[in-house]
N, C-alpha and C positions, 0 to 999 in steps of 0.2 A: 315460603320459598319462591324465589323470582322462575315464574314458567321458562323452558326453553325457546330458543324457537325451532319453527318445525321441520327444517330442512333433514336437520341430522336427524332426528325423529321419523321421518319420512323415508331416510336410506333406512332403520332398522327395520322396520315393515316391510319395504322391498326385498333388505338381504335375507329378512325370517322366511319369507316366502321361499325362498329358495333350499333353504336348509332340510324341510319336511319332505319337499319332491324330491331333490337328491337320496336319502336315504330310502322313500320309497321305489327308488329305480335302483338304487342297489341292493337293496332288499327283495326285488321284484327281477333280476336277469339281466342285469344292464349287461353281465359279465358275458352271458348266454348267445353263443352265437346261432344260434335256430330261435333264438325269440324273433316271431316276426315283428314284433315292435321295438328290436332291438335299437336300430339307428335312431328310433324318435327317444328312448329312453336314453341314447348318448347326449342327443340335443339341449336336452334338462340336465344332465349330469355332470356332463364337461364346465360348463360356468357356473354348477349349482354352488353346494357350502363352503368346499373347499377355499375359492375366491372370499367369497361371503363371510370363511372364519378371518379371513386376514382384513375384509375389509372391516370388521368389527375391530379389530386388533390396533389396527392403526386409527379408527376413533376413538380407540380408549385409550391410546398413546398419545392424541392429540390433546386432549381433554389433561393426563395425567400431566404431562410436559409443562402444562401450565400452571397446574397448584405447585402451593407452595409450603405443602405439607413438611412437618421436619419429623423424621422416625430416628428417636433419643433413646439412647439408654436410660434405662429406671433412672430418675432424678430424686432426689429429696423427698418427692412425693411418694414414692416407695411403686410399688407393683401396681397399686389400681390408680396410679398418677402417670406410667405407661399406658396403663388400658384406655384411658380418659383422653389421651392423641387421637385426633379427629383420622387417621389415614385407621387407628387399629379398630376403632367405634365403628368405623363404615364395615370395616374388615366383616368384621364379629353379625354384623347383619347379613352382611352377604353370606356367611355360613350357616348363621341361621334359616335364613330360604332355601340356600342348598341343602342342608340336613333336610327341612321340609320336605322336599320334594323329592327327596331321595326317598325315605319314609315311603312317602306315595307311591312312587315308582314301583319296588320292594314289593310294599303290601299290594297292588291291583294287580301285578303280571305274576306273582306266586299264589294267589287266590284263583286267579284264571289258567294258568299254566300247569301249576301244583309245585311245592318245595322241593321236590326232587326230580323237575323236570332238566334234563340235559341236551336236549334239542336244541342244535347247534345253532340254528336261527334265533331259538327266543333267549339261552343263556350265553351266546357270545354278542349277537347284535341289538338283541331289547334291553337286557341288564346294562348292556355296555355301552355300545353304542355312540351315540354324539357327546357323552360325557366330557371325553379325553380332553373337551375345548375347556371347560371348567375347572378343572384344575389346576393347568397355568397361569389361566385368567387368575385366580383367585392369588396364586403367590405374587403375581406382576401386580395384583393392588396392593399389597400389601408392603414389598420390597420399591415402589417406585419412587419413594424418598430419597433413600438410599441409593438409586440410579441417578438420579435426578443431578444431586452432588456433585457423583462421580462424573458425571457428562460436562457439569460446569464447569469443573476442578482441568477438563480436557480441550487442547488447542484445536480449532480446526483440523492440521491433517492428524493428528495421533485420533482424535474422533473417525474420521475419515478409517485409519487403518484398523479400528477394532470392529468396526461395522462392518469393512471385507472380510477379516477372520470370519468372523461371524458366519457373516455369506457363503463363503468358502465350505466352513463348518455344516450349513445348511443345504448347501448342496450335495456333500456328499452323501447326510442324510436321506437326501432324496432318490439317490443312486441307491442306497442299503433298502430304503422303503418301509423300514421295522419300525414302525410308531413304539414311540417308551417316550415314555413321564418328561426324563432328560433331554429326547427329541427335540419334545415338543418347546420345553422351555427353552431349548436354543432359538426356534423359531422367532418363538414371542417376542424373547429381548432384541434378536434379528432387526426384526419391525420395529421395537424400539426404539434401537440405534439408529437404522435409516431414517427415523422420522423428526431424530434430534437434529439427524444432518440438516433435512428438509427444512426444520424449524429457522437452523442457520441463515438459510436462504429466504427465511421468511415465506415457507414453501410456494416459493415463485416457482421453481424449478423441480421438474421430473427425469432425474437423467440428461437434465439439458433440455426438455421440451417444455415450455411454460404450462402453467397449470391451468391454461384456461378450458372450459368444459368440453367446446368440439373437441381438442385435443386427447384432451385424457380418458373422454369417451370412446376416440376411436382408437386410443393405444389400448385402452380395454376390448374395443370390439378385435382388434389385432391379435391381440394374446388369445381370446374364445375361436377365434376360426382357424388361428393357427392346432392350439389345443383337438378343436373339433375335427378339422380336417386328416388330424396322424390318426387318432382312433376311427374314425370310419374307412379310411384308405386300408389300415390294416384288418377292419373287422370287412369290411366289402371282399378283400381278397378270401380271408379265411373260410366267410360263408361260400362262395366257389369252392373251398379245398375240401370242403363239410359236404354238399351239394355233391361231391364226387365220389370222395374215399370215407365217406361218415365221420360223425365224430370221434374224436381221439381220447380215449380213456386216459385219464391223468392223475392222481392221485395230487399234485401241485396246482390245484384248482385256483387260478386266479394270483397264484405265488409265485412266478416264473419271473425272477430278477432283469431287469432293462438291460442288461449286457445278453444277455442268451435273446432276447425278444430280438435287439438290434440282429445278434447275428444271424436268426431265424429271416430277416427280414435281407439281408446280405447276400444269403445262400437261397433266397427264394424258397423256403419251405415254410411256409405259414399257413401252420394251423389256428384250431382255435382255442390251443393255449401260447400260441402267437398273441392272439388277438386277448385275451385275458390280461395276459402281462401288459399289454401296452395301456389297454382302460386301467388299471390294476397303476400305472406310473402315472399316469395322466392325470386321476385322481386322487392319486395318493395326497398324504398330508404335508408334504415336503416339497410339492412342487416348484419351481423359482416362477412359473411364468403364472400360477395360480398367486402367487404371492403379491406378484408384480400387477396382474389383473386385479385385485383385490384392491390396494393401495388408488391405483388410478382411478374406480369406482367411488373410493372416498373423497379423492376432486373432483368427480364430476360434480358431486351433489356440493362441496364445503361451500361453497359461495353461490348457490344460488337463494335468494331471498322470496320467501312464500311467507317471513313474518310467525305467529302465531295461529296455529290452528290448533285449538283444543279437540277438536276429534282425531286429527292424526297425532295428537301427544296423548291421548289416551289409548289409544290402540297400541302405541309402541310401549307403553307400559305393562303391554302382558307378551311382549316378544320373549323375556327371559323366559316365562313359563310352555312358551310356545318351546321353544330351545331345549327346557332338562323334560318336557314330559311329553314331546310329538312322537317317542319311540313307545312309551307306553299304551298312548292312542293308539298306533299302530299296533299295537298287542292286540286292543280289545277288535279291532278288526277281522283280525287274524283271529281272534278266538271266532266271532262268527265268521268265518270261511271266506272271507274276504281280504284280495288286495296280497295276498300269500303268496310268491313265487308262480303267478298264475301269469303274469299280464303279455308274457308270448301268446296265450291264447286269444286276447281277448280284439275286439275289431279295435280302430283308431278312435269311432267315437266313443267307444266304452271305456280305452285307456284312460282319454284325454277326461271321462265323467267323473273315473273315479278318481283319479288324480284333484279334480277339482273340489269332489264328495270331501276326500281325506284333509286335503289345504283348508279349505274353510273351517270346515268343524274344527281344527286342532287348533284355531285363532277361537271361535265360539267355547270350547273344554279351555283353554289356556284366560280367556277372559273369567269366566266362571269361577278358576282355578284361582285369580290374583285379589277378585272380590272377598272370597272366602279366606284366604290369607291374610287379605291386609283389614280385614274385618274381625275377626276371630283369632288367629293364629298370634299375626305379627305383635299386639298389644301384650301377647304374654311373654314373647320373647324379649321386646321391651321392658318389661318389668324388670327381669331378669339380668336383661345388658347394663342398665341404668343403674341395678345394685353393683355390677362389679367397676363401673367404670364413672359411677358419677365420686368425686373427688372430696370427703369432707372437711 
C-alpha cells in the first residue's frame, strides 16, 4: 500500500492531542466556577475536541468524496458478493477494532470500578463518553457511496439548498444541545454536504475567503477567541457573583438551555449556572462556530507539503486507539486518585504536569494498544472477514 503523505497524518496527531485534554477539563471542572484553574481549563477546552471532531469529519469527507466506491445491492453474486464490495470489507474491519476496543474498554473500567458501579462520572462519562463520534463515523463510511451518487445526480444550487437545510437543521440542534445518535448524524452529513460544495469549487473557497493557510488559520484563530472570549466574560462575571452571594445550589448542573443563559445575561443576574450553561453551548456538540473552526483547520494543514515522514505516519496510526481508549486511561487514573475532579485545587504548574503526565502516556497505552492489535488480534479477525467476504 502506497504510504500517505504526512501533512494529513500530521493534523491527526495534532487534533488527537486535543481530544484527551478536552475531556480531562471537563472531567476535571471546566464547568466549576471556584475552580481556580478554571479560565486555563477554558483555554484547552473551547478549541479542544469539539473543533477537532469536525476537523476529522471533514478529512474523512475529503478522502471519501473522492473514491469511487459503488454500494450495490446483492448482485448475482449473492450475499457474500455484497460483503466482498471494498466500501463494506473496510466497513467490517472498522467494527472489528471498534468491537475490540470496546471489549477493552468494558473489561478494564468494570475490573477497576466493579459491575455494578453507578458513579455518575465513571458510568456516564468513562463507559460513554467520547464514543458518540464513532458511531456516525462508522455509518458515514459505510453509506458514502450512496451520498456520493446522490450529490453527483444534484445541480449546484439544489446542492447548495440541501446543505442550508442541513445547516439550519444543525443549528437548531445546537440551540436543543441534547446529543442523540440522530443529532449527531445530522451533523456528519452537515460536513458532508458543505464539503461537496467546497469540492465544487475545487475547495478554493471558504465562504468566499480563499483557502490559503494565513487565511484559514486566522479564520480559525477568529472562531477560538471569539468562542473563548463569551465563556470567560460570562464565567469572570459569575465568579464575582460566587465571590459574593456563594454558590448557587442547582439541581440543572451544567443543563441550563442558551435561551435562559442569554436572558440571565440580559437581566444581569449571572450566576454560575449562568456560567455552566454558556461553557455547557460553547462546547457542546452542535456548535456552528466549532464546526466552522474545525473545517478551517483542515485548510490550514491540506496543502501544506512536508512530503513523507514515516515517524509522523506512525504515530497517527495509533490516534484511533488514542480516541475509543483515552477515557478508559483516564479510569485507570482515577482508580489511583488522580486527575478526579481535583484540578481547582491544584497550582498552574501541577495542572499544566498532569495534563501533560495524562497526554502522553494515552499516546505511549494507545501505541502499545495498536501493536498488540494488529499483531495478535487483527490476523484473527481477518480470518474470519476473508471467509465471509472472499467470493468463490
Amino acid at each position: 500500500m502506497k504510504e500517505r503523505k504526512s501533512n494529513f497524518e500530521l493534523l491527526r496527531i495534532i487534533l488527537m492531542c486535543t481530544i484527551p485534554i478536552y475531556h480531562l477539563m471537563v472531567y476535571n471542572g471546566v464547568y466549576y466556577v471556584d475552580n481556580a484553574n478554571g479560565i486555563l481549563a477554558l483555554i484547552f477546552t473551547v478549541g479542544g475536541a469539539i473543533p477537532a471532531d469536525y476537523a476529522f469529519v471533514a478529512l474523512s469527507s475529503y478522502f471519501m468524496l473522492e473514491r469511487k466506491d459503488e454500494a450495490k445491492a446483492m448482485s448475482q453474486k449473492g450475499f457474500r458478493g455484497f460483503l466482498s464490495q471494498p466500501v463494506i470489507k473496510r466497513f467490517l474491519y472498522l467494527a472489528a477494532q471498534v468491537l475490540t476496543l470496546y471489549i477493552v474498554k468494558v473489561v478494564v473500567l468494570r475490573l477497576l470500578f466493579g459491575y455494578n458501579n453507578t458513579e455518575y462520572f465513571v458510568d456516564f462519562f468513562l463507559m460513554k463518553g467520547a464514543w458518540w463520534y464513532i458511531y456516525p463515523y462508522m455509518v458515514l463510511s459505510l453509506i458514502y457511496p450512496i451520498l456520493n451518487r446522490f450529490i453527483a445526480r444534484l445541480k449546484d444550487n439544489m446542492l447548495g439548498v440541501v446543505t442550508v437545510v442541513l445547516g439550519v437543521i444543525f443549528v437548531l440542534n445546537g440551540v436543543r444541545n441534547n446529543g442523540s445518535f440522530p443529532q449527531d448524524m445530522v451533523a456528519f452529513i452537515f460536513v458532508y454536504f458543505l464539503m461537496a460544495v467546497l469540492k465544487r469549487w475545487d475547495y478554493k473557497y471558504y465562504f468566499g475567503l480563499p483557502t490559503k493557510r494565513k487565511i484559514m488559520g486566522s479564520f480559525a484563530a477568529t472562531c477560538y477567541g471569539l468562542m473563548l472570549f463569551a465563556t470567560i466574560y460570562v464565567k469572570k462575571i459569575a465568579m464575582s457573583y460566587v465571590a459574593l452571594n456563594g454558590a448557587v445550589e442547582n439541581g440543572d448542573f451544567a443543563t441550563q438551555g442558551i435561551k435562559q443563559t442569554i436572558s440571565d445575561i440580559q437581566d444581569v443576574a449571572i450566576t454560575n449556572v449562568t456560567s455552566q450553561g454558556m461553557t455547557n453551548f460553547v462546547i457542546g456538540r452542535y456548535h456552528l462556530m466549532s464546526l466552522l473552526m474545525g473545517i478551517a483547520i483542515f485548510f490550514v494543514f491540506k496543502d501544506i507539503d512536508i512530503g513523507i515522514k514515516p515517524v509522523i505516519n506512525k504515530i497517527s496510526k495509533t490516534t484511533m486507539y488514542v480516541f475509543l481508549l483515552h477515557d478508559t486511561w483516564m479510569g485507570v487514573f482515577w482508580y489511583f486518585g488522580k486527575c478526579w475532579n481535583d484540578f481547582g485545587e491544584y497550582s498552574t504548574p501541577e495542572f499544566l504536569l498532569w495534563m501533560a503526565i495524562y497526554l502522553v502516556s494515552s499516546f505511549v497505552m494507545a501505541g502499545l494498544c495498536c501493536v498488540i492489535y494488529e499483531k495478535c488480534i487483527k490476523p484473527i479477525w481477518s480470518i474470519l472477514i476473508d471467509k465471509m467476504t472472499v467470493v468463490k
